[in-house]
C-alpha positions in Angstrom: 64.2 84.5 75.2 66.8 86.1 72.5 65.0 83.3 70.0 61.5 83.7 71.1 61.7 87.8 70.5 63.7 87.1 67.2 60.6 84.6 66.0 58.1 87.3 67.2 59.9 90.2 64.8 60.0 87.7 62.1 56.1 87.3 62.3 55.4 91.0 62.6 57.6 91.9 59.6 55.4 89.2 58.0 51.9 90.4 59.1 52.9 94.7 58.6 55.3 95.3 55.6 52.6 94.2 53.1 50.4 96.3 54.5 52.9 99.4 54.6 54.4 98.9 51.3 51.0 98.8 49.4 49.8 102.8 50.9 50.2 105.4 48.2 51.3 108.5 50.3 55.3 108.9 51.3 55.9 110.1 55.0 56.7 113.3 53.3 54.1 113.6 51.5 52.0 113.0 54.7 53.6 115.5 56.4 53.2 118.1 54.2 49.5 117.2 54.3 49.4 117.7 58.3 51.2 120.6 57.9 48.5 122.5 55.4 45.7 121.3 58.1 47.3 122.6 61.1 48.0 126.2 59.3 44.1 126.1 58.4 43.3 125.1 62.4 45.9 128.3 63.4 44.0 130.4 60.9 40.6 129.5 62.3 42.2 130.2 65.7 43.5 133.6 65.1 40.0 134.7 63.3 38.2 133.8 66.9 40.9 135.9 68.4 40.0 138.7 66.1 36.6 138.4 67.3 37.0 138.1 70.7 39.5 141.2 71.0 36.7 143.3 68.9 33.8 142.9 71.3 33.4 145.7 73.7 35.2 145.5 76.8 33.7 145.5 80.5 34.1 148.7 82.6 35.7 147.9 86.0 34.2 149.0 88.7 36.4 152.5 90.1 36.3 150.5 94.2 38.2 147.6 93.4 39.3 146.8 89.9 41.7 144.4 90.9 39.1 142.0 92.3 36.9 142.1 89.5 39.7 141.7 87.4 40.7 138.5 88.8 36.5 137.5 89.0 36.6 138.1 85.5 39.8 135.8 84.9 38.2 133.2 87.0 34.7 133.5 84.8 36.5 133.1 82.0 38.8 130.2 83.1 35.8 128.4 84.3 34.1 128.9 80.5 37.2 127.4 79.3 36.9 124.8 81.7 33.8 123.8 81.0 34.4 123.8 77.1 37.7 121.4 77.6 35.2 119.1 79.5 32.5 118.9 77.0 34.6 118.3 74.4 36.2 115.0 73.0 39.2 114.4 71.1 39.0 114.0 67.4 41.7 112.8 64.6 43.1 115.9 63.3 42.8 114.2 59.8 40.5 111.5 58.2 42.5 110.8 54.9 43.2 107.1 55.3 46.5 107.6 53.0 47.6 110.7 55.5 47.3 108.0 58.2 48.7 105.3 56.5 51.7 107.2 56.1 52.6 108.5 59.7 51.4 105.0 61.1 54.4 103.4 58.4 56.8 105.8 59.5 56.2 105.1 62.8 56.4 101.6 62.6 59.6 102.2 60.5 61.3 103.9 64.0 60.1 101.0 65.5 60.8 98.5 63.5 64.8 100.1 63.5 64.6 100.0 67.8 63.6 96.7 68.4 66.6 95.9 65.6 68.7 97.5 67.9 67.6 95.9 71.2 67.7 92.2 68.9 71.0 92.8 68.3 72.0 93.8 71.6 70.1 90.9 72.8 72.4 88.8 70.5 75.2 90.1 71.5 74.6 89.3 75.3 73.6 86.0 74.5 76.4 85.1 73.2 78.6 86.5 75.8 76.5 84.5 78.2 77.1 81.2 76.5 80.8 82.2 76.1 81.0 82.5 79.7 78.8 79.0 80.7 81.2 76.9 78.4 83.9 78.8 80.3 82.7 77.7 83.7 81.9 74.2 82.6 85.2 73.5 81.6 86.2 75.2 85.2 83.6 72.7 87.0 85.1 69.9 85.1 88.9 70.8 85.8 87.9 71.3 89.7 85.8 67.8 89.5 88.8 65.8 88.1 91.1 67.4 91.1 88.6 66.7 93.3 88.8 63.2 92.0 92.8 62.8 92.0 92.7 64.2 95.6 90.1 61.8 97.0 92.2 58.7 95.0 95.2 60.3 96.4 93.9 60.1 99.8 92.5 56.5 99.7 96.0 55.4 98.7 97.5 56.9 101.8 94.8 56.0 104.0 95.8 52.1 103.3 99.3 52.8 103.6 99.5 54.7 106.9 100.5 52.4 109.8 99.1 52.7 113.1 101.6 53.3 116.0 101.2 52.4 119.1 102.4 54.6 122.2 104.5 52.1 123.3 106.4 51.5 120.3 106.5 55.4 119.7 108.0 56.1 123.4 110.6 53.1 122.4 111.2 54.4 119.4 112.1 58.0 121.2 114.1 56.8 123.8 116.0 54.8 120.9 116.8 58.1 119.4 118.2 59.2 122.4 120.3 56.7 123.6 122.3 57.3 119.8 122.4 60.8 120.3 124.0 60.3 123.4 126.5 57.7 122.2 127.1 60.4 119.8 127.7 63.2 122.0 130.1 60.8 124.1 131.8 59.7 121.4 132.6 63.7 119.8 133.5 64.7 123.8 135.9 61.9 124.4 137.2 62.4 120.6 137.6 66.9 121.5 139.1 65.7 125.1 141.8 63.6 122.8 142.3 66.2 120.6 142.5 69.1 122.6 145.0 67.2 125.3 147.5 66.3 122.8 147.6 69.9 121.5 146.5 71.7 123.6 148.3 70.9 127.3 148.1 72.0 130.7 151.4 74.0 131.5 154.2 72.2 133.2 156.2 73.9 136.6 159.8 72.8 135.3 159.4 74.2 131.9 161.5 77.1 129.9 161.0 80.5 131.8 159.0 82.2 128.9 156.5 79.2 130.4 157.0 80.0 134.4 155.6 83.7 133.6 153.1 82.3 131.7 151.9 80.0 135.0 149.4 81.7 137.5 151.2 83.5 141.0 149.4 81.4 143.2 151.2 78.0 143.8 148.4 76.2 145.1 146.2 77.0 142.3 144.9 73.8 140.2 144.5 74.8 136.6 141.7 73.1 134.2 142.0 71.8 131.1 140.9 73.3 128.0 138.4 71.0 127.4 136.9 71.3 130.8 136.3 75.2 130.0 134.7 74.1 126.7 132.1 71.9 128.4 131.4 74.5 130.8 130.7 76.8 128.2 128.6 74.6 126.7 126.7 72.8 129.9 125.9 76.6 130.5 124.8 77.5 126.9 122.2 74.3 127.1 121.0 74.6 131.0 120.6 78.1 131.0 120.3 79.4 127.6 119.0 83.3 129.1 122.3 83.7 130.5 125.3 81.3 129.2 127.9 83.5 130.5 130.6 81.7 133.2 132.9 83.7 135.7 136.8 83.5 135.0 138.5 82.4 137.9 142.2 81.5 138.9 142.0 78.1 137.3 141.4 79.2 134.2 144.7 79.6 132.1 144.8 82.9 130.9 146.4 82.1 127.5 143.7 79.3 126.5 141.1 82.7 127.5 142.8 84.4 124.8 142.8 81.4 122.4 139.1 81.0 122.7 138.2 85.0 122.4 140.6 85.7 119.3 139.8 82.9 117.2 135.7 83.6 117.8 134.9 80.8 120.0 133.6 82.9 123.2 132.5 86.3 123.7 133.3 88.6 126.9 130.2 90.4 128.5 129.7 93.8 127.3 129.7 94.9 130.8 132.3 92.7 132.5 135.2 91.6 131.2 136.1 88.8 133.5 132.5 86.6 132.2 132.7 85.4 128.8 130.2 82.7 127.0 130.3 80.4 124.0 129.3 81.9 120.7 126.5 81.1 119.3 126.9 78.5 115.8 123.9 76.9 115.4 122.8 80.6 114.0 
């Protein structure tokens, strides 16, 4: 479009600045010209106006001058009326160089707008072919990732191994079984541990040891590591509330053991339930 208005200017500098370069008048000279005319047109105007304020004016009628006042404005206005209709419009000047003139400097102001409104046009053009090369190069970027992706997922598609449910389940239960042996395995090795260092109390010991024992004889005492699992069976089965009762069998000094060195927590509301602490956080 830009190129098709650009060609049309070219052709109409072409075909008019012969023509306005070879008239004789300047603009200004043309304009004084127009100028002269219209004071001769205002002086022919205000000699009618001389006339018409000379002739005799009409009497109004003593009654009502009002309403003959305004039929007299409406006779009047209806003259004028009639003159505006009859007559046609005529060039206010018939000097071809006076013409010339205002018709160059008119195609001057146009010639200077639609310079403008090229260059603007330009200017937009070439914005909008900065942009299209922009998005090309943005269709071409997205094309080749769209590429990669699709390569990228036929690779995996011929790699991916269908399992069956079977082998899944066995697979699972496989899993298990070694977690299990797993768990066994650190039980039995805590059980070791804790039994070799951490004893039941003995009845013939030292007597700093007989205060130590519980006041009931008949009382059978736990090991520490059976209050660990219980802690911890609790913790697992029910998770909402892991807290376990202190009763007689437990040994009050291993109680201690575990709640100083951060291992269990009492209840915040009763002091004989305390529960494992909770690592894996």
């Amino acid at each position: 479009m830009a190129e098709k208005f650009a060609k049309d200017m070219s052709l109409y500098k072409q075909d008019v600045s012969p023509t306005i370069t070879s008239t004789i008048l300047t603009s200004e000279d043309a304009k004084e010209q127009l100028l002269q005319e219209c004071e001769e047109i205002w002086k022919q105007m205000e000699e009618c106006q001389n006339k018409l304020t000379l002739q005799e004016r009409e009497t109004l009628p003593v009654s009502d001058p009002k309403l003959s006042l305004l039929l007299m404005r409406l006779k009047a206005l209806t003259v004028e009326l009639n003159q505006w209709q009859k007559r046609k419009p005529e060039i206010m000047t018939t000097n071809p160089d006076v013409l010339v003139a205002v018709g160059r400097d008119q195609l001057q102001k146009l010639d200077h707008d639609l310079q403008m409104v090229l260059s603007t046009l330009n200017a937009k053009n070439k914005n909008l072919k900065q942009n299209l090369l922009r998005e090309q190069r943005w269709l071409e970027e997205q094309q080749q990732l769209i590429d990669c992706l699709n390569q990228t997922e036929e690779e995996i598609s011929t790699q991916v191994v269908q399992f069956s449910e079977k082998r899944a389940f066995q697979e699972l239960k496989s899993k298990m079984l070694k977690i299990k042996a797993y768990k066994d395995e650190i039980s039995n090795a805590l059980g070791e541990f804790l039994e070799e260092h951490f004893p039941l109390p003995e009845n013939h010991g030292a007597a700093k040891k007989k205060r130590l024992l519980p006041k009931e004889p008949n009382v059978q005492l736990i090991t520490l590591h059976e209050i660990l699992e219980s802690l911890i069976d609790r913790l697992i089965n029910v998770p909402h509330d892991p807290y376990i009762t202190i009763s007689s069998s437990f040994w009050s000094p291993y109680i201690e053991l575990l709640l100083r060195h951060g291992i269990a927590l009492r209840h915040p509301e009763d002091p004989n339930r305390i529960r494992l602490e909770n690592f894996y956080q």
